[in-house]
C-alpha positions as CSV (number, residue, x, y, z in Angstrom):
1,X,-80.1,38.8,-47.2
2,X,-81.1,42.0,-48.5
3,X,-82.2,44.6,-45.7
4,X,-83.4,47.3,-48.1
5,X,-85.5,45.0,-49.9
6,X,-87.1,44.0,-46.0
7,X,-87.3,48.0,-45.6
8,X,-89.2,48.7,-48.9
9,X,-91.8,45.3,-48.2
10,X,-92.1,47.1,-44.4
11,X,-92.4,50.1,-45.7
12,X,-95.3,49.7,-47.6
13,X,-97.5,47.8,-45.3
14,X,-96.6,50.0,-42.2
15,X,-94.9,53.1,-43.9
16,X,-92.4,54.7,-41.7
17,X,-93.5,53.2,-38.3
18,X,-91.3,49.9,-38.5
19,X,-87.6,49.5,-39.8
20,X,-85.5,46.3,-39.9
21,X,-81.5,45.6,-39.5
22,X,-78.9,43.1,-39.1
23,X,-77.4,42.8,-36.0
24,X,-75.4,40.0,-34.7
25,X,-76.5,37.6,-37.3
26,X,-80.0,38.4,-36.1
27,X,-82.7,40.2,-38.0
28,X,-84.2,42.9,-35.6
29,X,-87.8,44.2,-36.2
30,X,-88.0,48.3,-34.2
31,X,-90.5,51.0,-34.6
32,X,-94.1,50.9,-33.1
33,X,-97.3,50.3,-34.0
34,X,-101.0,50.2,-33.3
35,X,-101.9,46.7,-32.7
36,X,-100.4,43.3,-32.0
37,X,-101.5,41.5,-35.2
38,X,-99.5,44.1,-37.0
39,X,-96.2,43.2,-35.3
40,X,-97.1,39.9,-35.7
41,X,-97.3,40.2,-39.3
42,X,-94.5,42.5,-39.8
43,X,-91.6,40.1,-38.1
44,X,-93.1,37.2,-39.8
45,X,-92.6,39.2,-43.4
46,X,-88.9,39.4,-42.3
47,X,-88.4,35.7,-41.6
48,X,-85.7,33.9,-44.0
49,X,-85.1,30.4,-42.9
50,X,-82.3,29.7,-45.3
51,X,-79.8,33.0,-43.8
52,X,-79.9,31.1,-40.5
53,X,-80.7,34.2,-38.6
54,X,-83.7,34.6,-36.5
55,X,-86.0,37.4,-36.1
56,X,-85.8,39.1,-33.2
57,X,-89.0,41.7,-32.2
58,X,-88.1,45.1,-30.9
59,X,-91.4,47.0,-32.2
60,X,-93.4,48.9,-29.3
61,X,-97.0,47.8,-28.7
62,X,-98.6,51.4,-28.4
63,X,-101.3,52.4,-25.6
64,X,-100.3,49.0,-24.3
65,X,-98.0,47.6,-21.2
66,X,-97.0,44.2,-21.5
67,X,-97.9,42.4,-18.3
68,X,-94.7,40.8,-16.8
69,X,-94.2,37.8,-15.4
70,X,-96.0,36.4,-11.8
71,X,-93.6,36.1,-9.7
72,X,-94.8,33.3,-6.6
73,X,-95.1,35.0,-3.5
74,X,-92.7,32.8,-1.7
75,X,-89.1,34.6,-0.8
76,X,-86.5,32.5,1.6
77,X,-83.1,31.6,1.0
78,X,-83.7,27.4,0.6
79,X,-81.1,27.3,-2.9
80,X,-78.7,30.3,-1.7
81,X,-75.3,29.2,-2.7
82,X,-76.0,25.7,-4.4
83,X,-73.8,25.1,-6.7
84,X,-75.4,22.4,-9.5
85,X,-73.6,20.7,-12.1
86,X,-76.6,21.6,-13.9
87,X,-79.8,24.5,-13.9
88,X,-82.6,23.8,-15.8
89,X,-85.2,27.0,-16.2
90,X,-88.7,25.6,-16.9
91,X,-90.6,22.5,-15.4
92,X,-92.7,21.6,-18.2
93,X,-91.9,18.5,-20.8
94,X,-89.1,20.0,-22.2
95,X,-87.5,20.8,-18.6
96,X,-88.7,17.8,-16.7
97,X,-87.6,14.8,-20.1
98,X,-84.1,16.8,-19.9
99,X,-83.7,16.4,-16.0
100,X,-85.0,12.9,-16.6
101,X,-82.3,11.4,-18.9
102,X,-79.4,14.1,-17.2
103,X,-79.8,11.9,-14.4
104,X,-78.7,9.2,-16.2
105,X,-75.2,11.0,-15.4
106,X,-73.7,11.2,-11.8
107,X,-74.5,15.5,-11.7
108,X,-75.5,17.6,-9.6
109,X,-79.1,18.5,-11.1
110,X,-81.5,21.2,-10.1
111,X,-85.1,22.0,-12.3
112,X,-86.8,25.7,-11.0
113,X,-90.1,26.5,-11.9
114,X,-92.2,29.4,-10.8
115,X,-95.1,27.7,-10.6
116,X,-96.5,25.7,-7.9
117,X,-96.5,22.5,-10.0
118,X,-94.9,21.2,-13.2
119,X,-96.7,21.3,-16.6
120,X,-99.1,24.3,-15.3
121,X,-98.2,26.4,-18.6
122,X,-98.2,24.9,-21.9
123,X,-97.5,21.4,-20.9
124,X,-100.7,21.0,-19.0
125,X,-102.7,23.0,-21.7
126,X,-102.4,20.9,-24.5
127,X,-104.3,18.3,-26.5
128,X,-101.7,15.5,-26.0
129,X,-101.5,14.3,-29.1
130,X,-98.5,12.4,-30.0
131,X,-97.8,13.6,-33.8
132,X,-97.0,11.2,-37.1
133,X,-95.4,14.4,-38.6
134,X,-97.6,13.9,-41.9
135,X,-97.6,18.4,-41.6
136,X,-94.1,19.0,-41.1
137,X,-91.9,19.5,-44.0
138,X,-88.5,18.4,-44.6
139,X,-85.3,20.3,-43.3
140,X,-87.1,21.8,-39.8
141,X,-85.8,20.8,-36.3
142,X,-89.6,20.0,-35.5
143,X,-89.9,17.1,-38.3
144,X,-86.3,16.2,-37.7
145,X,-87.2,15.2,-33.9
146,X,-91.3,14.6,-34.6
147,X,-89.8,11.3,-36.0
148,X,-87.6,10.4,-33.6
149,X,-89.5,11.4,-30.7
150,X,-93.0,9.6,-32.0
151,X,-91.0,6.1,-32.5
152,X,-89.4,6.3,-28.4
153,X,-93.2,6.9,-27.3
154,X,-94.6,3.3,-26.5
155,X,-90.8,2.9,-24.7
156,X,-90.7,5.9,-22.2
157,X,-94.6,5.4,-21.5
158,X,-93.4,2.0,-20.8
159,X,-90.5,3.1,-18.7
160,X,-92.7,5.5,-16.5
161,X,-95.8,3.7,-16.2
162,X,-98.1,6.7,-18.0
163,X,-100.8,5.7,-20.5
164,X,-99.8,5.7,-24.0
165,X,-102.9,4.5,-26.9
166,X,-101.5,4.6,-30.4
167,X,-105.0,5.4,-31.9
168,X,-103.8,6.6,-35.2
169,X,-104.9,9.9,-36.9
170,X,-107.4,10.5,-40.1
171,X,-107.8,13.5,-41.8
172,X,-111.0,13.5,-44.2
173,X,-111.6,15.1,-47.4
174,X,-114.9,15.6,-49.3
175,X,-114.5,16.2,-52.5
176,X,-113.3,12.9,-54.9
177,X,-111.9,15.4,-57.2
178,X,-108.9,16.2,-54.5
179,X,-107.8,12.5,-54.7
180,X,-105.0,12.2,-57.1
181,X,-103.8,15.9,-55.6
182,X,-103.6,13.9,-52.2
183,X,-102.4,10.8,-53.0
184,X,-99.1,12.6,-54.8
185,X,-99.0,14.0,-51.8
186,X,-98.6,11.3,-49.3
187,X,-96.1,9.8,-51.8
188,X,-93.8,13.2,-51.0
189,X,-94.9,12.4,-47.2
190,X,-93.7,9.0,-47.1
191,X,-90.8,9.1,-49.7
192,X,-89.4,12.4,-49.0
193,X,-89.9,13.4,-46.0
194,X,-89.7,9.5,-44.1
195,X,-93.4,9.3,-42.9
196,X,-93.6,6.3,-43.7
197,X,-96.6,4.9,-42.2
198,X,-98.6,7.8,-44.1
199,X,-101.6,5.8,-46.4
200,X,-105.0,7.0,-47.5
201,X,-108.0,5.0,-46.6
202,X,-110.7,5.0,-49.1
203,X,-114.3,5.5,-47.7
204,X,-115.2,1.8,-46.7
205,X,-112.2,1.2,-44.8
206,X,-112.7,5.1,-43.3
207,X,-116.5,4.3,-41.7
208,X,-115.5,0.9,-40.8
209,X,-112.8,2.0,-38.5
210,X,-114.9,5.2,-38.0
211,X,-118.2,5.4,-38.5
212,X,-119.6,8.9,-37.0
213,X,-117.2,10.5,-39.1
214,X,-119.0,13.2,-41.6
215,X,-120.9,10.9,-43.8
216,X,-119.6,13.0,-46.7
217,X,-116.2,12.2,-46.5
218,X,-114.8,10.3,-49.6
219,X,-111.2,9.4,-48.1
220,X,-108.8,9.8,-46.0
221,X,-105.1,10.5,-45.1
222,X,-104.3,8.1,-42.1
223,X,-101.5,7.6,-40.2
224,X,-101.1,4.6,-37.4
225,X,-98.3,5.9,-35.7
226,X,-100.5,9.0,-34.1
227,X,-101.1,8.2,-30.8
228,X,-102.0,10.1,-27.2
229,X,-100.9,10.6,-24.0
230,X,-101.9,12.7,-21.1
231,X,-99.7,15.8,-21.4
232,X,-98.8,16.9,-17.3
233,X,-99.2,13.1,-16.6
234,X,-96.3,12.1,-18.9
235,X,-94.5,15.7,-17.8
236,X,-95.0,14.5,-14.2
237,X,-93.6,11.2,-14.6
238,X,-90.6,12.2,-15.8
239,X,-90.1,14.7,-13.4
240,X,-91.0,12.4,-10.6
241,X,-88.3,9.4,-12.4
242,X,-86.0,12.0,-12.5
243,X,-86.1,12.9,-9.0
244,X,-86.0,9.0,-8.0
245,X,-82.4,9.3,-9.8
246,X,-81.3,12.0,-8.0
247,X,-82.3,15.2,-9.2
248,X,-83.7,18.1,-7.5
249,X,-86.6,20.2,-8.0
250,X,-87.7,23.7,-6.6
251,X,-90.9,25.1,-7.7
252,X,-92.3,28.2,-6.6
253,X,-89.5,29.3,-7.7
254,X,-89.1,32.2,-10.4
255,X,-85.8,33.3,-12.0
256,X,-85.1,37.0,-11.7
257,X,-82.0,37.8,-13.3
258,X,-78.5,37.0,-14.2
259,X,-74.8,38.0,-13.6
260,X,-72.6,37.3,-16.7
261,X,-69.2,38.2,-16.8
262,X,-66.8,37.0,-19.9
263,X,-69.7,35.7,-21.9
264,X,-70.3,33.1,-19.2
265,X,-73.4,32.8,-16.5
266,X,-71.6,33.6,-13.2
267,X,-75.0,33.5,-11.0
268,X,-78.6,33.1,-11.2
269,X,-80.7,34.9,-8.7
270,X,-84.2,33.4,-7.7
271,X,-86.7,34.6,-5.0
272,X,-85.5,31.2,-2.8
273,X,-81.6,32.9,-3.0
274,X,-78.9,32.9,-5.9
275,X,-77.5,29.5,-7.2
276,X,-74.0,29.0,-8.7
277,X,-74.4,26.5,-11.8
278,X,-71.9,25.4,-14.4
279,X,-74.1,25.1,-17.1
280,X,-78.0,26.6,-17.9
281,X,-80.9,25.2,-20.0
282,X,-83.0,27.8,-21.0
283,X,-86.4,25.7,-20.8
284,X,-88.5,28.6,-20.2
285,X,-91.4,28.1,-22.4
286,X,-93.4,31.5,-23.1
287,X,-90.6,33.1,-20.9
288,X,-87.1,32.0,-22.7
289,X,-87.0,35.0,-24.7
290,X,-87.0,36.6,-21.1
291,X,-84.4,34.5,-19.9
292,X,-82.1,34.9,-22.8
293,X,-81.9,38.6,-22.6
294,X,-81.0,37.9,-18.9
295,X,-78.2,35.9,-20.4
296,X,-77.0,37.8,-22.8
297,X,-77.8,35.1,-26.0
298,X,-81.1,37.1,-27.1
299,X,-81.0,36.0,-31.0
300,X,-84.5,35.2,-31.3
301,X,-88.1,36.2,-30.2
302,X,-91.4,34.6,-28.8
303,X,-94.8,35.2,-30.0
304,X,-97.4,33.9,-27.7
305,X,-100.3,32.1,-29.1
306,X,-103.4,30.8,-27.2
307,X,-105.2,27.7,-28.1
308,X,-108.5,26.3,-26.5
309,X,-109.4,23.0,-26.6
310,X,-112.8,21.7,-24.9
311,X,-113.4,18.6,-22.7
312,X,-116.7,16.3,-22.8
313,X,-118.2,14.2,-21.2
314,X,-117.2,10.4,-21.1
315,X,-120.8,9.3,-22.8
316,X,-119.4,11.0,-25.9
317,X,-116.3,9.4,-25.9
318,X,-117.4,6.3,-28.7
319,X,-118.3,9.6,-31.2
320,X,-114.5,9.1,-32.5
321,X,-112.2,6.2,-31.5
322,X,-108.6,7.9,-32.9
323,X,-107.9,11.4,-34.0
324,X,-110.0,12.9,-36.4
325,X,-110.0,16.1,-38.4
326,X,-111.5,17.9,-41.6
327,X,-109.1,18.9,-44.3
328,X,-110.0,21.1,-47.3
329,X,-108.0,23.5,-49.7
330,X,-109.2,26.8,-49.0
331,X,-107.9,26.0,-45.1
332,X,-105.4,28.7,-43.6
333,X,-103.3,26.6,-41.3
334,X,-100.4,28.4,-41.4
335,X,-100.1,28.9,-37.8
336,X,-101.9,25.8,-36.3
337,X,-102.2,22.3,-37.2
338,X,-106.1,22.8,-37.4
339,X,-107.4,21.1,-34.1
340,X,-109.2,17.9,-34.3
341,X,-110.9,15.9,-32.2
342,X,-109.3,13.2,-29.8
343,X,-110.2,10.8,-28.1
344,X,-108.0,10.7,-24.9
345,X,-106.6,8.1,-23.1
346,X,-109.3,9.0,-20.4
347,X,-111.8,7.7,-23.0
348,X,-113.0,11.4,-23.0
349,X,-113.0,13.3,-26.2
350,X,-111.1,16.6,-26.6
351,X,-112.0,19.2,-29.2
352,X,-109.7,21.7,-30.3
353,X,-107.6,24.0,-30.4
354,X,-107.4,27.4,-32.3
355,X,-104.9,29.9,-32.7
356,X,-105.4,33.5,-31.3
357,X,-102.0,35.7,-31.6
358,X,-101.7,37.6,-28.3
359,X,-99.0,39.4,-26.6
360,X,-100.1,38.2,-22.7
361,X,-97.7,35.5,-21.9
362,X,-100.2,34.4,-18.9
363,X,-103.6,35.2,-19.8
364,X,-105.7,31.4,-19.8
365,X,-109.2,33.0,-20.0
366,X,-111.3,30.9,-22.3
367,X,-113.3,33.1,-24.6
368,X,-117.0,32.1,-25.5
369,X,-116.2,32.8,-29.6
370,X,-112.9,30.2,-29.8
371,X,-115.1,27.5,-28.1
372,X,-117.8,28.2,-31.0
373,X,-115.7,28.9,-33.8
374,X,-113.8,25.4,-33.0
375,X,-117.1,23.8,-32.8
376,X,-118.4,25.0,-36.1
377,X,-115.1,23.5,-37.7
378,X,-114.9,20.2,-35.9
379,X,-118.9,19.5,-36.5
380,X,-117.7,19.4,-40.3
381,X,-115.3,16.3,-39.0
382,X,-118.4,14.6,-36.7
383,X,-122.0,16.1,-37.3
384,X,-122.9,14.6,-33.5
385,X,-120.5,16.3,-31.7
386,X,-122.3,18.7,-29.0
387,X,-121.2,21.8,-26.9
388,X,-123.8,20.4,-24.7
389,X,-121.6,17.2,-23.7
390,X,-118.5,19.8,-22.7
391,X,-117.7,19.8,-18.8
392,X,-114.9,21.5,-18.9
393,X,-112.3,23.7,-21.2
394,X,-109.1,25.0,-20.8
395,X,-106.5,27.6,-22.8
396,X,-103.0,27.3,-23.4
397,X,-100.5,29.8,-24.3
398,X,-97.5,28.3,-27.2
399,X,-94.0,29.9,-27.2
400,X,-93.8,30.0,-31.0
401,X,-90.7,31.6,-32.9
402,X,-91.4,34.3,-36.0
403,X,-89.8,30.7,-37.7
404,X,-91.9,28.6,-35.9
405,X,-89.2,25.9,-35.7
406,X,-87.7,25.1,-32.3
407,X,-84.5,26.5,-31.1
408,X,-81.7,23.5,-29.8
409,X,-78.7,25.0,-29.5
410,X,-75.6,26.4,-27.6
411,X,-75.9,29.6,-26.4
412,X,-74.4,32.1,-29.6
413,X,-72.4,34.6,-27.0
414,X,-73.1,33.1,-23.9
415,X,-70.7,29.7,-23.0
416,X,-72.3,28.0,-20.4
417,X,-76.2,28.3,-22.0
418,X,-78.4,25.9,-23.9
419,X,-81.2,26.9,-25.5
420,X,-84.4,24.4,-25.7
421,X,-87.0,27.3,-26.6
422,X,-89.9,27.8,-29.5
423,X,-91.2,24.3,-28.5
424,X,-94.5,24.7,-29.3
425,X,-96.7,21.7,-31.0
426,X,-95.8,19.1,-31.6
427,X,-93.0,19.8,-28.6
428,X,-95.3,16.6,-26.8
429,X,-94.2,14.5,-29.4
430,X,-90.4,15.8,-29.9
431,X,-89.1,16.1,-26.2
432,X,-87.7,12.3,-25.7
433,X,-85.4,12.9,-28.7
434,X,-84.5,16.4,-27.9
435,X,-84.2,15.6,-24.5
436,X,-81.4,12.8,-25.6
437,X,-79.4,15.4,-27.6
438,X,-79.3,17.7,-25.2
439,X,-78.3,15.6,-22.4
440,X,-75.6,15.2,-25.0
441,X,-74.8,18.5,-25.5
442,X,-74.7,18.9,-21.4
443,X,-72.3,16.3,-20.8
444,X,-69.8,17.0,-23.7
445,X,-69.7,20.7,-22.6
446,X,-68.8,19.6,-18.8
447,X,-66.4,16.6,-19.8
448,X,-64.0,19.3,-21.1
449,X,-63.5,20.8,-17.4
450,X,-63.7,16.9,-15.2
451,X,-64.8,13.6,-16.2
452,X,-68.6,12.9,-16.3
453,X,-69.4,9.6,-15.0
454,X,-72.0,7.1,-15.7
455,X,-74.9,6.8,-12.9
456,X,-75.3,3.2,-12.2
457,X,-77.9,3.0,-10.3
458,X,-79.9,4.8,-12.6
459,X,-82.6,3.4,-12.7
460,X,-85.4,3.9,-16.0
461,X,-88.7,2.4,-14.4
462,X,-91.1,4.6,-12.7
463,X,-92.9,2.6,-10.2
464,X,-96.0,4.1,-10.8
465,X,-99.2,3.9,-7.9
466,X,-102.1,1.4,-8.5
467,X,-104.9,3.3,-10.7
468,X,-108.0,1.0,-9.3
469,X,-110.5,1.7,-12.1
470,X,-107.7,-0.2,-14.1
471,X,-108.0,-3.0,-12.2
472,X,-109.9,-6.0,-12.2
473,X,-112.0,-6.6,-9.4
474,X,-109.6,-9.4,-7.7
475,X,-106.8,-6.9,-8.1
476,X,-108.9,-4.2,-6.4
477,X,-110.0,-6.2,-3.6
478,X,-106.7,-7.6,-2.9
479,X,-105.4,-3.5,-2.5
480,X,-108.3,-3.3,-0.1
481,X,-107.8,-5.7,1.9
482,X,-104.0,-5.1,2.3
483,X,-105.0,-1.1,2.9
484,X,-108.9,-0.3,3.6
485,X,-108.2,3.8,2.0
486,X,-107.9,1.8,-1.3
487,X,-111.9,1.0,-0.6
488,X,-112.9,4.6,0.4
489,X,-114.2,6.3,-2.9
490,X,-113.9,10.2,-2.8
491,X,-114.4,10.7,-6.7
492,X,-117.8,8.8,-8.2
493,X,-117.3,10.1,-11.8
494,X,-113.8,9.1,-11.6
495,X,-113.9,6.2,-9.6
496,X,-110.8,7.3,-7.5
497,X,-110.4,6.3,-3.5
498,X,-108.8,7.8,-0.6
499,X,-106.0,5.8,-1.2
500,X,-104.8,7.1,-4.2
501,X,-104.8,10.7,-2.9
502,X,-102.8,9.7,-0.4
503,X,-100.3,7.8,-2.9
504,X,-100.1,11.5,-4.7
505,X,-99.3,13.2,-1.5
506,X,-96.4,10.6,-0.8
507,X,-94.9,10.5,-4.0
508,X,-91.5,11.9,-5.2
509,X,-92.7,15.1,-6.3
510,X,-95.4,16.0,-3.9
511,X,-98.3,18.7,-4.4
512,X,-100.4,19.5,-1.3
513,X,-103.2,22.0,-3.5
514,X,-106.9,20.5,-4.9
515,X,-105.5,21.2,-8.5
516,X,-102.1,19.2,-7.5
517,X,-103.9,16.6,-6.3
518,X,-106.4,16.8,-9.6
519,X,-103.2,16.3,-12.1
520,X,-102.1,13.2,-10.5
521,X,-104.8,10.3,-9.9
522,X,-108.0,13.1,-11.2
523,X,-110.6,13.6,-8.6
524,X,-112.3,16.2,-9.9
525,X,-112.0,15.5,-13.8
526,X,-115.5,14.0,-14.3
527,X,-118.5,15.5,-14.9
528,X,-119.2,17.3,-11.8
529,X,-115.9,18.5,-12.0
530,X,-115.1,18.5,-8.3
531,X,-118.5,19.8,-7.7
532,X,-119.2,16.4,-4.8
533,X,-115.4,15.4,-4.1
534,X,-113.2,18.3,-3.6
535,X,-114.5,19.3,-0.3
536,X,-113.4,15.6,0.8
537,X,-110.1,15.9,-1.7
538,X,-109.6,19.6,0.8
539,X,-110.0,17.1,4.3
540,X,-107.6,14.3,2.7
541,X,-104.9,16.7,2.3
542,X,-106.3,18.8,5.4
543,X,-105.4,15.6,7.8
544,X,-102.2,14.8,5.6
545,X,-100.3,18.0,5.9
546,X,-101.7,18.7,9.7
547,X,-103.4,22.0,8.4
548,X,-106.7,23.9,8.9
549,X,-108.8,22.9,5.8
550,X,-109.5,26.7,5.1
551,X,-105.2,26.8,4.4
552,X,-105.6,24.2,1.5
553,X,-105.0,26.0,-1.8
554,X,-106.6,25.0,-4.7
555,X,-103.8,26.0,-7.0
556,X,-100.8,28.4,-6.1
557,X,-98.3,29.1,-3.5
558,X,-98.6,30.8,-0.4
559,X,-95.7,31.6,2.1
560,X,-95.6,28.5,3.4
561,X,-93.1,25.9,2.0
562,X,-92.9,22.4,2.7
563,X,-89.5,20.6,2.2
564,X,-89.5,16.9,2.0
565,X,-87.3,14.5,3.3
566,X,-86.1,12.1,1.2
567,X,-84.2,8.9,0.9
568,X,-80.6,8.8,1.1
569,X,-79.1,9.3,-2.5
570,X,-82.6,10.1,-3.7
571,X,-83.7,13.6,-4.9
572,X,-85.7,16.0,-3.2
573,X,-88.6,18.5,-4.3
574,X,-89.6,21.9,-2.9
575,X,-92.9,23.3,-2.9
């Protein structure tokens, strides 16, 4: 790689403000400038995927402090001096799929997460779309593991009893002039880079299987494999399945620095006391450029990028039955896979997302003008869609890398660290088969120090709680009649009863806030969004946990911590 030929391209966008060099087989982006766009741009212009080096962004935001990292306001010593086999940083899918199939080894396991929940960052703030890989090309770690991870789908949704609806994807073109253009390239798709299910549908076979698709649509690119899958639902159930084998789970719990001495992670120090592992996975999401500087193994950057996706209402849902999408030339989609619209396996239909470059790691404010501007696109893809059927939207924040590829690997000068970082979309889709490898990497890195042994009584199912508005109605009166809070209805839109909330509270991983209970079994998720249940959600939990209702949180930790019993040779959670 040639660094004065980076200088001179720097040079003459941002004259003298920015300057680049090689350090440590990493290409490192200083100076400062006036806005965030422009750092953006200027460390992606330095990005060369074939040296193997990573850009790394040291450039000064100016006028502008970065806002660090909420830290839970929870401080006791509850992990002080645990020594795990094994510390995993970061409880979303990446974190809680890697605990999952670690436990499949008889180790010492412990997941932290400074959040009050799993999957309350990126993993809870996504589409849930479960990517064919028809956008990736050949030779990146996402479309190496898109492949892998979308074929282990309809298994691990099997295993841990989530919902999983293989509802294929379309992606419509206007124009019949684009066809032979397209159709040479879903021959590279499928021949060259192994999407093999990747077909165009002409416009017959498009409006029978969709019909309120854009009328003008003369074909489309379709691929069966797409699926979806409720993103903190599936992150939860493997958290939960991975506690049932063993594992252990802290959240509130935030990570605030490291000791390293010889190149190897001596301590971690948390606000609940300072732990002792063997080995680190650096799950960290927005945060594990953070955590790799604490380390000592920073070799390559994040740039956080929001995305908002809207909600509607269930009476909308028949508007699109799959995945759907509008696809023309003139698209910039360099940094997004262009949002859609999916229909969810709550039979609700999800619009979005966008891409917004930001440097706040933490910032989930939904603007009015990303709703709209999503909108205006996806009305191109179905003419009846309506901002009046939306009940609720959300923002997410993706950890993306200047190469936006993932980063699997050992730690470069660090021993004992493994990095699972960049896993931004589709990191739904990917994190079974990354998951696998590095549980791989984990146990071949401690089998050089003591023999790793085989858990046996592993065990793969999730025994999941009964979901009544699944059932039929002899199913549902039979639950009734063996326990009357299974007849109690606190959630109309949702159809969910007293006894399901109390399932949540019980289960392996156990959330005692409104937005807890809201993830798990969804009181709240319907139209009224919590407008009629959650004061009746707030008594539920009130009676459960023995606590004035006014000391119910809706979200977020306070100072007091519960700490579950649990079965003998069973995990345990913190809260």
């Amino acid at each position: 790689m040639n660094v004065n030929v980076l200088q001179k391209k720097l040079h003459k966008h941002f004259g003298e403000s920015v300057s680049v060099r090689i350090e440590n087989r990493c290409i490192i982006v200083s100076g400062h400038l006036d806005s965030w766009d422009k750092i953006v741009a200027a460390c992606s212009m330095c990005v060369n995927k074939k040296s193997g080096m990573h850009v790394v962004n040291d450039i000064r935001l100016d006028g502008v402090t970065i806002p660090e990292m909420r830290i839970p306001d929870v401080k006791d010593d509850s992990l002080d001096k645990k020594k795990p086999d094994v510390l995993i940083i970061g409880g979303g899918i990446s974190g809680a799929s890697i605990a999952r199939e670690l436990s499949k080894w008889k180790l010492d396991i412990l997941l932290v997460d400074k959040e009050a929940d799993l999957a309350v960052q990126a993993s809870g703030r996504n589409d849930g779309e479960v990517h064919p890989g028809v956008d990736l090309n050949r030779g990146s770690l996402k479309q190496h593991y898109v492949l892998k991870g979308n074929r282990m789908f309809g298994r691990v949704c099997k295993e841990l009893s989530v919902p999983f609806d293989r509802c294929g994807q379309y992606v419509g073109f206007t124009g019949k002039w684009m066809y032979p253009l397209i159709w040479a390239y879903v021959w590279q798709r499928r021949h060259i880079c192994k999407v093999k299910d990747t077909r165009i549908l002409k416009r017959d076979e498009l409006f029978r299987r969709e019909p309120n698709l854009n009328p003008e649509f003369q074909f489309a690119i379709f691929n069966p494999s797409a699926g979806c899958v409720c993103p903190y639902g599936l992150t939860i159930a493997y958290g939960e399945n991975a506690v049932e084998n063993g594992a252990k789970v802290s959240l509130n719990t935030a990570v605030l620095g490291m000791e390293v001495k010889n190149a190897k992670i001596r301590s971690v120090t948390t606000n609940r006391g300072t732990v002792y592992p063997k080995i680190v996975i650096n799950a960290a999401g927005v945060f594990a450029e953070d955590v790799a500087k604490m380390a000592g193994d920073r070799f390559y950057s994040i740039h956080p990028r929001k995305g908002t996706n809207s909600i509607l209402d269930k009476k909308s849902g028949s508007l699109v039955k799959g995945i759907a999408s509008i696809k023309t030339l003139n698209q910039n989609t360099k940094h997004t896979k262009g949002g859609g619209i999916l229909h969810t396996v709550h039979d609700n239909l999800l619009v979005g997302p966008n891409a917004v470059e930001t440097y706040e790691k933490e910032n989930f404010a939904t603007e009015q003008g990303s709703i709209d501007a999503v909108f205006e696109k996806q009305k191109l893809t179905a003419g009846a869609l309506s901002e009046r059927d939306i009940i609720t939207y959300f923002t997410g924040v993706r950890p993306a890398t200047f190469e936006e590829d993932f980063v699997i690997e050992k730690g470069r000068r660090t021993k004992n660290l493994i990095h699972c970082a960049g896993i931004q979309s589709p990191g739904l889709t990917t994190a079974p088969a990354v998951a696998l490898d590095i549980e791989k990497m984990v146990v071949k890195e401690l089998s050089k120090s003591r023999k790793v042994e085989r858990n046996r009584d592993f065990q793969p199912v999730r025994k999941a709680a009964p979901v009544l508005n699944r059932l039929s109605d002899e199913e549902r009166n039979r639950l009734i009649q063996e326990n009357p809070d299974y007849g109690e209805i606190v959630c109309r839109c949702e159809e969910i009863s007293k006894g399901e909330i109390l399932d949540a509270l019980k289960s392996p991983i156990p959330v005692s806030t409104i937005d807890g209970i809201k993830k798990r079994v969804r009181p709240g998720m319907g139209r009224c969004q919590g407008g009629f249940c959650m004061p009746l959600v707030t008594k539920i939990i009130s009676e459960y946990e023995q606590i004035p209702a006014e000391k119910v949180r809706k979200a977020g930790a306070g100072s007091e911590i519960l700490l579950r019993e649990t079965k003998p040779g069973k995990g345990e959670a913190v809260s």
